[in-house]
N, C-alpha and C positions, 0 to 999 in steps of 0.2 A: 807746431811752431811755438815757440817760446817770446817772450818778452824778454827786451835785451837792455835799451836804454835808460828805463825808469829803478831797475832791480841792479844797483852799482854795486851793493856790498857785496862783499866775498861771507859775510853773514843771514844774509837770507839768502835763497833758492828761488828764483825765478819759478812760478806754478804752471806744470809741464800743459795743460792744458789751455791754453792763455794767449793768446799774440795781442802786444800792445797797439792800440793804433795810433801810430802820427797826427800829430794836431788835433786829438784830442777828441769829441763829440759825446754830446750826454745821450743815455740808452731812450729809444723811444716812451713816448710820452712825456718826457720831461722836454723843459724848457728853462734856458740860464739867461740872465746881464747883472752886468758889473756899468756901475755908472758914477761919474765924481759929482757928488752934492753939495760941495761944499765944508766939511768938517774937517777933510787936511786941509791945511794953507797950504803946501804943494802944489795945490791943484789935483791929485792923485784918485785914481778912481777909490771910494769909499763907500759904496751903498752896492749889495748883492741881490739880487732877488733869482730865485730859486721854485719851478712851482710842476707840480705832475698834472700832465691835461686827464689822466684815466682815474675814474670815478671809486674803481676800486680799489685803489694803492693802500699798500697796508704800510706802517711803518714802525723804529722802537729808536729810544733816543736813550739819551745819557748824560748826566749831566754833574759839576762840581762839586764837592764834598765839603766845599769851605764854609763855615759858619760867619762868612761875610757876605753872601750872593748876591750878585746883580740882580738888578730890574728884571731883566729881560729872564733869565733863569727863572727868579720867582713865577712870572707871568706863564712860561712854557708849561713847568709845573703846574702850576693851578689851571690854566685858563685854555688847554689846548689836548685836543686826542692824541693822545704820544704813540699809539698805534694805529692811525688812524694821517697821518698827516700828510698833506699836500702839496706845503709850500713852506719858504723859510724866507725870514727877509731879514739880512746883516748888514750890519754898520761898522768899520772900522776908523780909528782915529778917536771914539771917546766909548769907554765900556757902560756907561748909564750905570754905576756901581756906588754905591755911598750918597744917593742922591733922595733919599726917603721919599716920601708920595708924590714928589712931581715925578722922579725917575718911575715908579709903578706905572701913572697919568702918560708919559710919555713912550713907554713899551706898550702901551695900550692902543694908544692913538700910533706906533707903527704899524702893531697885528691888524689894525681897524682899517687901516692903509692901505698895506699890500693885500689883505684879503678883499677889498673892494676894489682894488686895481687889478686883480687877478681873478675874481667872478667866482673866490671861495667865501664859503662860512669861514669869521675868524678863528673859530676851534680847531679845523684846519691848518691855524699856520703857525710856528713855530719864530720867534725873535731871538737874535743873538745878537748880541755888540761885543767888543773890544776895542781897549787904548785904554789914555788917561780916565783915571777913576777920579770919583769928586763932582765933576764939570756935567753940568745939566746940558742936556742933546741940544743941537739947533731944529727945533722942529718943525720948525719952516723950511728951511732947507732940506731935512728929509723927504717933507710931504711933496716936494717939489720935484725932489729927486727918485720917489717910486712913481709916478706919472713916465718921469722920464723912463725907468727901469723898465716900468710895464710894457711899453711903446719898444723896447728891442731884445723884449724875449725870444730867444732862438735856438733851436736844436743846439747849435754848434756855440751857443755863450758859457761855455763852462771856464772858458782859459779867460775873459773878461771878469767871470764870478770868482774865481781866485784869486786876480787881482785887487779884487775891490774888498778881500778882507785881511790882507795883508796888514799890520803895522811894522814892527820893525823886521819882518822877515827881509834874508837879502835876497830873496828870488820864491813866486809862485809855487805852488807844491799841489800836484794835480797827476794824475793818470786815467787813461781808458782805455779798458781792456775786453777784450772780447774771448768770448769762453766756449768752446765745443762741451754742452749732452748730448747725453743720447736723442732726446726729440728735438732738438735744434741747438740754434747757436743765438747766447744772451750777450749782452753788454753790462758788462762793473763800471762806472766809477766814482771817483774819490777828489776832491779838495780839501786843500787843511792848510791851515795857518798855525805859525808856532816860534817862537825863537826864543822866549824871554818867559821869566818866571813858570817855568816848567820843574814839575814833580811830581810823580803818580800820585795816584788818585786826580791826574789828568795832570792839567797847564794851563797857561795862557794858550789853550789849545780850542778853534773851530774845528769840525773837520762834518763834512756832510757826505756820504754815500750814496750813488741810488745806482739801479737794476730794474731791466724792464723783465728779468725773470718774474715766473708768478709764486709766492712765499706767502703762506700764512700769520697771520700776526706773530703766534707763538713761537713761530720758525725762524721769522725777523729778529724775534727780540733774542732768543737763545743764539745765533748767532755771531748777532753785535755786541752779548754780553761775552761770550766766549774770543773774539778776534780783540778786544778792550782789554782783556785781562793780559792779554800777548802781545800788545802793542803799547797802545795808550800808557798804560797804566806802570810800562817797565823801563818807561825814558826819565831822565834827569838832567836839567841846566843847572838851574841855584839851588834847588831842594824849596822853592817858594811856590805854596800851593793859591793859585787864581779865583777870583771871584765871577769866573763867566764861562768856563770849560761848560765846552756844548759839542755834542755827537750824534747826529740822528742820520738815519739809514732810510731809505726810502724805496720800494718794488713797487711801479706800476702794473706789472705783469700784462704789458703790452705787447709783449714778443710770443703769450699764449701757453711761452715754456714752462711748464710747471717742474717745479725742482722738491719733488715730494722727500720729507723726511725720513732718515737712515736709508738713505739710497746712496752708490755711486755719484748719480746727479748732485745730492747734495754735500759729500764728499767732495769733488772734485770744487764746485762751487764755495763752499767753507775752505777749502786750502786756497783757490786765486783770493779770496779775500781778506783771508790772515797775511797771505805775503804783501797784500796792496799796504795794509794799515800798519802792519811790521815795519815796513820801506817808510812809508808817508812818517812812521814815529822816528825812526833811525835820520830821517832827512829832518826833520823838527831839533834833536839833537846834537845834528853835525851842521845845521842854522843855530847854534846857539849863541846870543850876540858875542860878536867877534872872536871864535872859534877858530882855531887850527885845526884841532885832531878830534875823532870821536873814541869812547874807549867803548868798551861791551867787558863785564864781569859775569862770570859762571862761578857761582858756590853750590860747592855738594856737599853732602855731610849724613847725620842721622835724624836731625831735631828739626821738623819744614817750618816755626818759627826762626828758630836762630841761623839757617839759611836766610830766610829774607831779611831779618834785621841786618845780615852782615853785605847783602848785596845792596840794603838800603845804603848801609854807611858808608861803605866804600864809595858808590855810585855820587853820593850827595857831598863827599869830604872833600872842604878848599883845597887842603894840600893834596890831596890824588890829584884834582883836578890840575891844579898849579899846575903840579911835578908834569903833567901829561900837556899842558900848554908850553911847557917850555923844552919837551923830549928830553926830561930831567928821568935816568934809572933807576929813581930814588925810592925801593922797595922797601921802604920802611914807610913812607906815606902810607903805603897799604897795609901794613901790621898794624901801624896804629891807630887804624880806620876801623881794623877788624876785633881786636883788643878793646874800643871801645862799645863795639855793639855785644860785648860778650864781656860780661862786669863780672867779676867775682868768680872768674876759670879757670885761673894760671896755676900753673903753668899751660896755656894753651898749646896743644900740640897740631898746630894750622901748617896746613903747606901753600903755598905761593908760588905760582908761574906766571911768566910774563912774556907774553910772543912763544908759546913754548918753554922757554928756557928758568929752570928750575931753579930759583932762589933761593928758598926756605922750605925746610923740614922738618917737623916734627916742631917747630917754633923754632929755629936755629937755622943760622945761613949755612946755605952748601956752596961749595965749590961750584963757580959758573962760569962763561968768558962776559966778564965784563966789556968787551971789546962790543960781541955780538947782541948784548943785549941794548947797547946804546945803541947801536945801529937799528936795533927794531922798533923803538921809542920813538925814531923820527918819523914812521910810518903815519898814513895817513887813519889808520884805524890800528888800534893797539888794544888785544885781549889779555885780561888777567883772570888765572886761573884759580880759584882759592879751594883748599880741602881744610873742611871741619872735620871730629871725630863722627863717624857711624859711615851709615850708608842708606841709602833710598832716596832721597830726596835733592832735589839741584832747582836752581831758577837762574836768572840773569836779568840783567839792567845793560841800556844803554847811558853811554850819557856824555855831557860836553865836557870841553875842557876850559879852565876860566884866566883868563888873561886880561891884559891894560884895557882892550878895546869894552870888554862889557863893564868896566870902571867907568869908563868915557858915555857909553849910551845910557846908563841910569843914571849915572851924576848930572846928564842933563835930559833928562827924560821928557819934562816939563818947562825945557827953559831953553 
């Protein structure tokens, strides 16, 4: 059986090994809530707690690249076994980001929280926030609010834990899947939050995994750095890299199945999991605040720098995006998206296609139906094909398209 609901694009492949389950439920050993503390004025759930009952769970995490990082980031980093982790406790509505030593004092006194609400060593637990940066946590209301958390941890709190790290997403972003090996059958899955200031080297991006397969540390972590580089790492909203991008993967290996390296097993298990966070990334991008369309670019060429530079640009350039919010065919946004990641080339001999249909050649428009190509633009996902000179090498970028509506949500972001 396949997974059908969660796998929408016509760009990933549903992992033949897989059936999704209905309503969701975290793999044995683990235990989720989501609970409101007080930090949206909505009233909105905003505190996650996240924790593995089995002793031995291995884990490997990932984390922001920005030379601004949050609290809670720093803390994870220094103060916590990143293979080794247990539990996670999130806060959405304020990122604890630009807050100097109180923000450190107060991701501290979270870890100190949920691991004594939870019966861990704090090095065990991992903290994450997101929201408004600047604005020191309400810490009283947190402390208040993981008592609360701890008291409705439950197998089946995963779809409450993704609510509660939500900010401006317009809907939860969750799956659980269940996987056939050979010695039995494991459980994946995934939450993740994302809409806004997204650009590889992550985002305004949570996202936490766990599996009660059994995985070695080494095996966790080569995994989650490999499913990161194919996911996370190839989406684009604004091209604005975040102060609090956090990813950590967790295996209780309570289900006994051990998923030994270069196997089948671990084969089949590395593909459901690349298509989970492929999806989860693709769903972060087609969340991208007030979004219509998503695109997805593929460059091939000879030079695997100047491929990525040109699927950076493309992917991160106003005008593509524009043009693609407004089902504008305007394939000159994309030349001169590409023309700029390749300085000092020209005459560039690029090709361009769009939905298929071939624009440019050789740097030069070709004969196309502009009829059919406009009709393709209004699709809900629109692929652009680009050829540099050579051959061997290709990547791809997802990414959003940017219209009035993400004007309106950061112009009042704070207000």
């Amino acid at each position: 059986m396949t997974a059908t609901s969660f796998f929408t694009s016509r760009w990933i492949e549903a992992p033949p090994n897989a059936v999704e389950v209905a309503g969701g439920g975290l793999p044995r050993g683990f235990r989720a809530a989501g609970v409101a503390c007080g930090i949206k004025e909505s009233g909105a759930r905003d505190l996650g707690l996240l924790v593995s009952d089995a002793t031995e769970t291995t884990s490997a995490a990932r984390f922001s690249r920005s030379g601004a990082l949050s609290a809670p980031v720093l803390l994870s980093q220094e103060r916590s076994r990143l293979h080794a982790l247990r539990g996670v406790v999130v806060n959405s509505g304020n990122a604890n980001a630009a807050t100097g030593a109180r923000g450190l004092e107060d991701a501290a006194r979270m870890q100190e929280g949920a691991a004594g609400a939870c019966g861990l060593s704090e090095d065990a637990v991992a903290v994450a926030s997101t929201g408004v940066i600047g604005v020191p946590l309400p810490m009283d209301a947190i402390t208040r609010g993981l008592a609360s958390a701890a008291g409705e941890l439950r197998p089946d709190g995963d779809l409450d834990f993704a609510e509660a790290i939500r900010t401006t997403d317009a809907y939860a972003k969750h799956v659980t899947l269940d996987l056939a090996l050979s010695d039995g059958t494991v459980r994946l899955s995934v939450q993740g939050k994302g809409a806004g200031m997204i650009s590889p080297h992550f985002a305004t991006l949570l996202v936490f995994v766990q599996t009660d397969a059994v995985l070695d540390a080494d095996e966790a972590d080569l995994l989650l750095s490999v499913c990161v580089k194919r996911s996370f790492d190839r989406i684009s909203v604004d091209g604005q890299l975040s102060t609090s991008d956090t990813i950590a993967f967790m295996a209780s290996g309570a289900s006994g199945v051990r998923v030994e390296p270069e196997t089948d097993d671990e084969r089949a298990f590395g593909e459901a999991m690349d298509a989970a966070l492929r999806q989860l990334a693709l769903l972060v991008a087609r969340d991208g605040e007030g979004a219509r369309r998503v695109g997805r670019v593929i460059v091939r060429g000879g030079d695997p720098a100047a491929v990525e530079r040109v699927a950076h640009a493309v992917g991160d350039s106003p005008l593509v995006k524009t043009a693609l919010y407004g089902g504008d065919p305007n394939w000159g946004r994309v030349i001169q998206a590409v023309g700029a990641a390749m300085p000092g080339t020209a005459p560039l001999p690029v090709d361009i296609a769009i939905e298929g249909i071939q624009v440019c050649a050789h740097g030069a428009r070709v004969p196309h139906d502009s009829e059919a190509l406009t009709a393709a633009v209004q699709r809900d996902e629109v692929e652009y094909e680009i050829g540099l000179p050579g051959e061997g090498a290709e990547t791809e970028r997802f990414f959003s398209d940017l219209g009035h509506e993400y004007v309106t949500i950061n112009a009042e972001y704070t207000t």
